[in-house]
ZAMARGU-4260 file (C-alpha; in steps of 0.2 Angstrom, whole numbers, plus 5000, padded with zeros to 4 digits):
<rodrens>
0) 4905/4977/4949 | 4895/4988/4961 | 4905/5002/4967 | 4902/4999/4984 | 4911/4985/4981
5) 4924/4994/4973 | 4927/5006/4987 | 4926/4989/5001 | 4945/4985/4992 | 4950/5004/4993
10) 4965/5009/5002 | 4957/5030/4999 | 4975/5040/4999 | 4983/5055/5003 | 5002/5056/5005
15) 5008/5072/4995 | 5020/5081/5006 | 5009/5097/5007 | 4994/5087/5016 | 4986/5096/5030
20) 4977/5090/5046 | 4959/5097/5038 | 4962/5087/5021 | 4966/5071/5035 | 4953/5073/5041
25) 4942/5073/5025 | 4950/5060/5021 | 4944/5050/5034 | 4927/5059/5034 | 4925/5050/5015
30) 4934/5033/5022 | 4921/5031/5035 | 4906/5038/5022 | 4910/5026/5011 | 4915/5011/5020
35) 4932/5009/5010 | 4946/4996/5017 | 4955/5010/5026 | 4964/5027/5023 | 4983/5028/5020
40) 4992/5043/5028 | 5008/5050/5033 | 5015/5042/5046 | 5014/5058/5057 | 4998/5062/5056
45) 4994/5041/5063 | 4992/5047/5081 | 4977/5061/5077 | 4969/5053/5063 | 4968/5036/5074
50) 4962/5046/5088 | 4949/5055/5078 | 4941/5040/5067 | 4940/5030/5085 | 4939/5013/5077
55) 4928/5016/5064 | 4940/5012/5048 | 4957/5006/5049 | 4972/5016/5048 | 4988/5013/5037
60) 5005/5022/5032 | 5020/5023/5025 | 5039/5015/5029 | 5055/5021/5022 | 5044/5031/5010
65) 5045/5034/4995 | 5062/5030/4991 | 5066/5014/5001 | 5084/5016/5004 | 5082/5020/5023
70) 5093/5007/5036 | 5081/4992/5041 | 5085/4997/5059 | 5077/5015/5053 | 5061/5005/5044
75) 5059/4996/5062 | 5057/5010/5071 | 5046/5018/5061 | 5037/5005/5061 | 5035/5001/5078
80) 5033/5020/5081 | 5018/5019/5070 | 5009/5003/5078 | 5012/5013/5094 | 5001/5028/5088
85) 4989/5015/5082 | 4994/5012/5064 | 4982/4996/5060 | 4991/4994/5043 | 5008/4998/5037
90) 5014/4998/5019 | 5033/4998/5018 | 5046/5002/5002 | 5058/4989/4998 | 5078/4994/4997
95) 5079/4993/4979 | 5098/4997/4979 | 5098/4979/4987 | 5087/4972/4971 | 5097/4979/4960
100) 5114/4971/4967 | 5106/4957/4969 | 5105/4955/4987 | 5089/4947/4989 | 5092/4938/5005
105) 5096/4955/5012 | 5078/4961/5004 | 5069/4948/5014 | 5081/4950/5030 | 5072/4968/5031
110) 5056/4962/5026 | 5054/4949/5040 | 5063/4964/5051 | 5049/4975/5048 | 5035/4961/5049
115) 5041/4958/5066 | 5042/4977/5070 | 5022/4978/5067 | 5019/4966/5079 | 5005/4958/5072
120) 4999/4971/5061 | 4993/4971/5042 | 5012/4974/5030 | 5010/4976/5014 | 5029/4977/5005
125) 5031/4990/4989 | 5043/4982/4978 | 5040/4999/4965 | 5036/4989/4948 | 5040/5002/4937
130) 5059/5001/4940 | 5060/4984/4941 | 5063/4971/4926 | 5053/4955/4925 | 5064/4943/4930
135) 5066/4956/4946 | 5048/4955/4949 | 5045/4936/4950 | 5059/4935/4961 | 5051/4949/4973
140) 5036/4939/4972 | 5046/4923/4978 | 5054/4935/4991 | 5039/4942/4998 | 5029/4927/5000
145) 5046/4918/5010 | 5042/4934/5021 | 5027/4932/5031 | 5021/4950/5023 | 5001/4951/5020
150) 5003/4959/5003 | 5013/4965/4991 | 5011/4980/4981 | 5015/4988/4963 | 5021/5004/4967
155) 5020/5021/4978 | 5016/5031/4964 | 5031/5044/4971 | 5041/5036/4955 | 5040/5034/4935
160) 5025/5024/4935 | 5009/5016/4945 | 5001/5000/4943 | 4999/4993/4926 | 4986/4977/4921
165) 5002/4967/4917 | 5010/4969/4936 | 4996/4964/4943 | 4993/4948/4933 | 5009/4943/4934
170) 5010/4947/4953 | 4995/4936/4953 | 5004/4921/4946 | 5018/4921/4955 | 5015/4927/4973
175) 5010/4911/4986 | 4992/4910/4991 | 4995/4916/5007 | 5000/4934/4999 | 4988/4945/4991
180) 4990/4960/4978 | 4989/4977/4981 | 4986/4992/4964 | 4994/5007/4969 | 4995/5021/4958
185) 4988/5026/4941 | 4970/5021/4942 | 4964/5033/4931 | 4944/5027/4931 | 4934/5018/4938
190) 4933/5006/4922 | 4954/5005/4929 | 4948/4998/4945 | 4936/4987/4942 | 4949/4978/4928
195) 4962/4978/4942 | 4948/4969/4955 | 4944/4955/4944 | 4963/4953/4938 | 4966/4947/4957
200) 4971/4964/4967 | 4963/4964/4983 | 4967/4980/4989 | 4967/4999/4978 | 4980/5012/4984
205) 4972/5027/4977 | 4968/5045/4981 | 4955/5047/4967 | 4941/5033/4967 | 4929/5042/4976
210) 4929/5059/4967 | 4931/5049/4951 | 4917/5039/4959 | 4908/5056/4961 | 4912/5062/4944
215) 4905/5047/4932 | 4891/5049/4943 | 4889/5033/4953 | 4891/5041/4970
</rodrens>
């Protein structure tokens, strides 16, 4: 696969704590170079960075990151706070206390809560994979495609583990039409997110493509 193509399904990340407004700003510098899908930030850094790439990629963040255990009241405002300073995506962290106990109907009462918080925008939900069981995970895929959500996706790769070939493909299976698959976390090569591409993901969380990109000499 060309890695143009690669980089179109790129959602090119930086969401470490430490981040500073210069490394936003690189980020979006290499975003808009290399025509990826869009760049994936801290939500209070949205306002700047949408004001400095002035349309030219689209912007997502983070809800009720990385942990997930916020109120859904709290995940709405952020949400709505964030498609006021011109977030175009957001990607939100399920409540996985609420998985774990079960409450599934409350998991998809807080999904639909933040899709209608967005107002229209892209929502990809992180159901974080790498804590869940499988019988956990087909159920989050029936749960996420009863919410109206875009996407859902493996992981924030904040906790044990990132995507892995088997998430994806089982995502894949059990998720509706209507909701695609997002990687996130992990992608080690470039070989990686090719393999996760033509398993089914549609979208790449990652803060390394490019320089890995750079490194094996394709950029």
């Amino acid at each position: 696969m060309d890695i143009k193509e690669i980089l179109r399904h790129v959602d090119h990340t930086v969401l470490k704590p430490t981040a500073t407004k210069e490394e936003i700003r690189t980020l979006i510098d290499e975003g808009i170079a290399y025509q990826v899908a869009s760049v994936c930030i801290p939500p209070s850094f949205v306002k700047e960075a949408t004001a400095y790439a002035a349309g030219r990629l689209p912007i997502c963040t983070v809800i009720g990151f990385p942990n997930g255990y916020n109120t859904c009241a709290s995940k709405v405002s952020e949400t709505k706070d964030a498609v006021l300073n011109g977030a175009d995506e957001v990607d939100m962290v399920i409540n996985l206390g609420d998985v774990k106990s079960g409450d599934f109907e409350k998991v998809l009462a807080e999904i639909k809560a933040v899709k209608a918080g967005a107002g229209g925008k892209l929502l990809k939900v992180i159901i974080e994979c790498s804590e869940l069981t499988e019988a956990e995970k087909i159920k989050l895929c029936e749960v996420v495609s009863a919410s109206g959500a875009d996407f859902i996706k493996t992981s924030t790769g904040f906790a044990s583990g990132g995507a892995t070939f088997a998430d994806v493909e089982l995502m894949v299976k059990n998720v509706s039409q209507d909701v695609r698959v997002k990687a996130a976390g992990g992608i080690k090569s470039i070989a990686d997110a090719e393999r996760f591409l033509s398993l089914g993901a549609e979208r790449l969380g990652s803060s390394s493509v490019i320089k890995l990109a750079k490194e094996e000499g394709l950029l």
